[in-house]
C-alpha positions in Angstrom: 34.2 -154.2 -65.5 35.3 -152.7 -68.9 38.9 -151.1 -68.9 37.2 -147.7 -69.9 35.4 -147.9 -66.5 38.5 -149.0 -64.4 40.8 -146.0 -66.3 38.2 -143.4 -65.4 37.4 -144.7 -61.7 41.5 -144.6 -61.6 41.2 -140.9 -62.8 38.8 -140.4 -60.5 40.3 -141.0 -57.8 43.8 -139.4 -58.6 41.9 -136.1 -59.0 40.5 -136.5 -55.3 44.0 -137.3 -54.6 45.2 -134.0 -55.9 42.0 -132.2 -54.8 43.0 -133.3 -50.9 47.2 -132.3 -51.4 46.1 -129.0 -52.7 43.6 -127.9 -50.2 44.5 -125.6 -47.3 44.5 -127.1 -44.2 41.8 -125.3 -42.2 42.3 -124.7 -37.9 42.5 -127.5 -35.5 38.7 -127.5 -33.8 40.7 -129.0 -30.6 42.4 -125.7 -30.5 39.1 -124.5 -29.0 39.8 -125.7 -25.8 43.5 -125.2 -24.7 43.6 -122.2 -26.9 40.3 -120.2 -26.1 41.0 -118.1 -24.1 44.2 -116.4 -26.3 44.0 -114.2 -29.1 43.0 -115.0 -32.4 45.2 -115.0 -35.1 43.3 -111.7 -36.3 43.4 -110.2 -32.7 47.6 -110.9 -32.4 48.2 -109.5 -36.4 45.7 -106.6 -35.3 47.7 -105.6 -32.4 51.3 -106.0 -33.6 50.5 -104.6 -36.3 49.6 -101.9 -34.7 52.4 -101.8 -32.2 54.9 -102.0 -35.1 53.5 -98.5 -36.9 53.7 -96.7 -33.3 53.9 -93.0 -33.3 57.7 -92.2 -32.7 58.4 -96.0 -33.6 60.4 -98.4 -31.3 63.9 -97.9 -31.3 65.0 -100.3 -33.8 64.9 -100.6 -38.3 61.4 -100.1 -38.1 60.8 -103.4 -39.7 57.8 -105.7 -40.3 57.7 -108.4 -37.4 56.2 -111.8 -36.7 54.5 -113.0 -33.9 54.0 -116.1 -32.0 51.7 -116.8 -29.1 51.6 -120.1 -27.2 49.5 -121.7 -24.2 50.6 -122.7 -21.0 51.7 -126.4 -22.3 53.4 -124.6 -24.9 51.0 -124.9 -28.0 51.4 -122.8 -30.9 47.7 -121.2 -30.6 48.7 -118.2 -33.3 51.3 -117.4 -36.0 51.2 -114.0 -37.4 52.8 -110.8 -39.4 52.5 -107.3 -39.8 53.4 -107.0 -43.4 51.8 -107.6 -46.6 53.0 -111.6 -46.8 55.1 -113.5 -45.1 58.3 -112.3 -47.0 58.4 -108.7 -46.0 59.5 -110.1 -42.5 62.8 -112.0 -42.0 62.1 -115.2 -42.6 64.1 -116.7 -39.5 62.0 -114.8 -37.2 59.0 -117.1 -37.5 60.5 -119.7 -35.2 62.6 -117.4 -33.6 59.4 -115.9 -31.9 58.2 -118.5 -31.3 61.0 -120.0 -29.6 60.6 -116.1 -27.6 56.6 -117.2 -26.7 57.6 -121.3 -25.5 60.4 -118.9 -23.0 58.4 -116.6 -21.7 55.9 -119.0 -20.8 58.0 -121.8 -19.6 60.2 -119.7 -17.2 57.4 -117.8 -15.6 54.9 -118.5 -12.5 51.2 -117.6 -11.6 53.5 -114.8 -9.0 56.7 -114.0 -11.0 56.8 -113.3 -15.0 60.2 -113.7 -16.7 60.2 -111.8 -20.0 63.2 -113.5 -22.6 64.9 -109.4 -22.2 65.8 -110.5 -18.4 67.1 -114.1 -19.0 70.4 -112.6 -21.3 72.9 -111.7 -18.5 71.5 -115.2 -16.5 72.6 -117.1 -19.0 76.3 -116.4 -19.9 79.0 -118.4 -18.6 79.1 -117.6 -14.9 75.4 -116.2 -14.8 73.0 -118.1 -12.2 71.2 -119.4 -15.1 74.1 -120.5 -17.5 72.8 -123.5 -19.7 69.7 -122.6 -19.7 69.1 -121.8 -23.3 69.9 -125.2 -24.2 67.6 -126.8 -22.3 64.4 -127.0 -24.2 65.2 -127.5 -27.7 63.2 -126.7 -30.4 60.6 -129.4 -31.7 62.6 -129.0 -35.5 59.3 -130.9 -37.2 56.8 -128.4 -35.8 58.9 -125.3 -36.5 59.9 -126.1 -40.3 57.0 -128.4 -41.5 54.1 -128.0 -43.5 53.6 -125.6 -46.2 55.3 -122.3 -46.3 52.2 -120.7 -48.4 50.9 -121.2 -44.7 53.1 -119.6 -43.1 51.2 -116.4 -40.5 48.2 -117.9 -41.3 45.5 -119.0 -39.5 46.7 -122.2 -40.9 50.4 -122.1 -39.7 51.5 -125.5 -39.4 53.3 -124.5 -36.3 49.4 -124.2 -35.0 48.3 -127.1 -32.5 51.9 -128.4 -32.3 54.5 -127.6 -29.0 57.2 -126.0 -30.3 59.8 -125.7 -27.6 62.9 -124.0 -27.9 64.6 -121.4 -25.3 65.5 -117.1 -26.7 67.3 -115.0 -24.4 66.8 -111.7 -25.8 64.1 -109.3 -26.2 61.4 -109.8 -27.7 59.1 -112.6 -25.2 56.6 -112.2 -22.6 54.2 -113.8 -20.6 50.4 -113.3 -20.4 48.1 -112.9 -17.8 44.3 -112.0 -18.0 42.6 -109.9 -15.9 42.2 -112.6 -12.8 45.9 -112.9 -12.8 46.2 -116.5 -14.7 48.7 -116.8 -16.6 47.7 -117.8 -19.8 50.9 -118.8 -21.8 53.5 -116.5 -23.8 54.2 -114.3 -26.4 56.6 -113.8 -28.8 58.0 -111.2 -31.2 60.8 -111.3 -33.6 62.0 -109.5 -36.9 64.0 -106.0 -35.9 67.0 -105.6 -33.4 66.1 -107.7 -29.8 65.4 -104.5 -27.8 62.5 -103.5 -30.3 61.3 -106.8 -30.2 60.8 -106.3 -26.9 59.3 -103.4 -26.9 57.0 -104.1 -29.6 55.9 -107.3 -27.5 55.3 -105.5 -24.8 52.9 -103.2 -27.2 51.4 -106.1 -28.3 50.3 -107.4 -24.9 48.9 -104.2 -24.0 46.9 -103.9 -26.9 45.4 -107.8 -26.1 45.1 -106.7 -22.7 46.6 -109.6 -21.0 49.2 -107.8 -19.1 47.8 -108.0 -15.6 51.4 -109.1 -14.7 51.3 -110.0 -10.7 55.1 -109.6 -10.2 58.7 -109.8 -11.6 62.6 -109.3 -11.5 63.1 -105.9 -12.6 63.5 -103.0 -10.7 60.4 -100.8 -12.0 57.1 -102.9 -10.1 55.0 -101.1 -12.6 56.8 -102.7 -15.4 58.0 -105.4 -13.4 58.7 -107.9 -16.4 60.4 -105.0 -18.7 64.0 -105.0 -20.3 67.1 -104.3 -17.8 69.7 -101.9 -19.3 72.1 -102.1 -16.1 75.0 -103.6 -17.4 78.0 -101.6 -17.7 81.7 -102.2 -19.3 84.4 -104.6 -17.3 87.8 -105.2 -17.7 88.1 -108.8 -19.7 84.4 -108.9 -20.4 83.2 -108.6 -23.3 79.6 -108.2 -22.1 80.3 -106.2 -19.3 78.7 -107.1 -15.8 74.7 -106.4 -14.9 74.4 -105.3 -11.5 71.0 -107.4 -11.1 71.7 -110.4 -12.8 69.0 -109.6 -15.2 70.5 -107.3 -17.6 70.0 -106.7 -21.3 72.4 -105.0 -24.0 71.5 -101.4 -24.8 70.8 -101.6 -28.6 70.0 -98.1 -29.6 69.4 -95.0 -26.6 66.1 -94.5 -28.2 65.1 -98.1 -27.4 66.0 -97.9 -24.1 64.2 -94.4 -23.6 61.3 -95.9 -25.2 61.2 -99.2 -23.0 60.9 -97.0 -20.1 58.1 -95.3 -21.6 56.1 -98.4 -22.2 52.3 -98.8 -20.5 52.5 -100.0 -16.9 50.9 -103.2 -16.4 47.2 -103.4 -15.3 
C-alpha cells in the first residue's frame, strides 16, 4: 500500500474520530421503559416554565429555575430550564434539583408523600430524622459529567444515570398519577427554597401527577405542602416546629402564596 493511501486512510479516520467527539449525544432509547410514563423534557420546561411567570409571582427573586424529574429507582428521566440557556439560571441549581427530585422520591410511599419543605426541621440536630441528609450522597460522576453545552437538554448527561443525593428544603415533591402510583420525584431549584417549593408544586399541577394519597402536613388537601409552624426559642437558633415538620418562613408572600396553591386531585 502506497504511503499516499495509508496518510489519507489515517485522515480518514481521524475525521470520523472528530465527527463522533463532536456529535450530540441523542436520548437513551432504554429510557422508554423506566421513564415512560413521566414527563418529557418538553412537558417539565413547558410547565415550569409556566409556573415560574405565574400571575402575582411566587414569593421569592422571581428568577429563572431548573428542574429535575427522576423515576422511582431514582433515574434522571428529565433536565430542564425556564430561561433562554442554561446560564440565565444559577448554575448550582442543576444538581441541586435534582438532589430535591432523588428526596422526594426516596422518602415517600405508595400512602404517604414527603415533600423536601417537611424534612428541614426533621433533620437538625435533635429532630427525629437528624442525619438523614447525609445518607444518600450524590453520584458526583452523574451530576458533573458530560458536556455542559448539554446541560437542560433533552441530552443532559444527568439523563439515564441515578443521581442520588438528599435536599431538605423546598423545592422537591413526589408524583403520583391518577391511579395513585407513585411515579418518582420532582425537583426545582434556582430562587429562595420557599419558591422553589411553590413553583414545584405548580409544576406538578400543571403535569397533573399530583393525585397525592396522603401526607404529614396539617392541610389533607395539600397534604404534602410546606410547614411554616416554627416559632423563635430561647438558645435556638432555628426556633422549634410544633409538628416536627417545619419549614423557615422566607418571605410572608411565599407563605401566603403556599397556602394558596391547587389542592391535590
Amino acid at each position: 500500500m502506497s504511503k499516499t493511501r495509508i496518510l489519507s486512510l489515517v485522515l480518514t479516520f481521524a475525521a470520523s474520530l472528530s465527527a463522533v467527539a463532536q456529535a450530540p449525544i441523542g436520548p437513551n432509547p432504554a429510557l422508554s421503559g423506566p421513564c415512560k410514563e413521566l414527563p418529557t423534557h418538553k412537558d417539565l420546561q413547558t410547565a415550569l416554565t409556566g409556573a415560574v411567570n405565574v400571575a402575582g409571582g411566587n414569593g421569592g427573586f422571581g428568577l429563572n429555575m431548573w428542574a429535575t424529574v427522576v423515576n422511582r429507582d431514582g433515574i434522571v428521566c428529565a433536565v430542564a430550564f425556564s430561561g433562554a440557556n442554561r446560564g440565565d439560571q444559577w448554575p448550582g441549581s442543576r444538581v441541586i434539583s435534582a438532589q430535591k427530585a432523588n428526596t422526594a422520591n426516596a422518602f415517600s410511599l405508595p400512602k404517604l408523600a414527603l415533600s423536601t419543605a417537611q424534612l428541614y426541621s426533621a433533620v437538625q440536630p435533635g429532630g427525629s430524622l437528624y442525619g438523614l441528609q447525609a445518607s444518600n450522597p450524590v453520584n458526583t460522576e452523574v451530576a458533573y459529567g458530560g458536556n455542559a453545552t448539554n446541560f437542560g437538554q433533552v441530552n443532559d448527561p444527568m439523563v439515564g444515570g441515578r443521581i442520588g443525593g438528599v435536599n431538605v428544603f423546598g423545592g422537591g415533591l413526589a408524583l403520583y398519577n391518577k391511579a395513585g402510583t407513585l411515579l418518582g420525584g420532582l425537583g426545582v431549584s434556582g430562587d429562595s427554597s420557599c419558591a422553589d417549593h411553590n413553583i414545584a408544586w405548580r409544576t406538578r399541577h400543571t403535569l397533573n401527577l399530583d393525585f397525592v394519597p396522603a401526607g404529614v402536613g396539617p392541610d389533607s388537601t395539600r397534604p404534602d405542602n410546606i410547614v411554616y409552624d416554627i416559632t423563635p426559642a430561647t438558645g435556638l437558633l432555628m426556633g422549634i416546629s410544633a409538628s416536627g415538620w417545619g419549614h423557615p418562613v422566607c418571605s410572608q408572600a411565599a407563605e401566603t402564596i403556599a397556602g394558596q396553591l391547587p389542592v391535590v386531585q
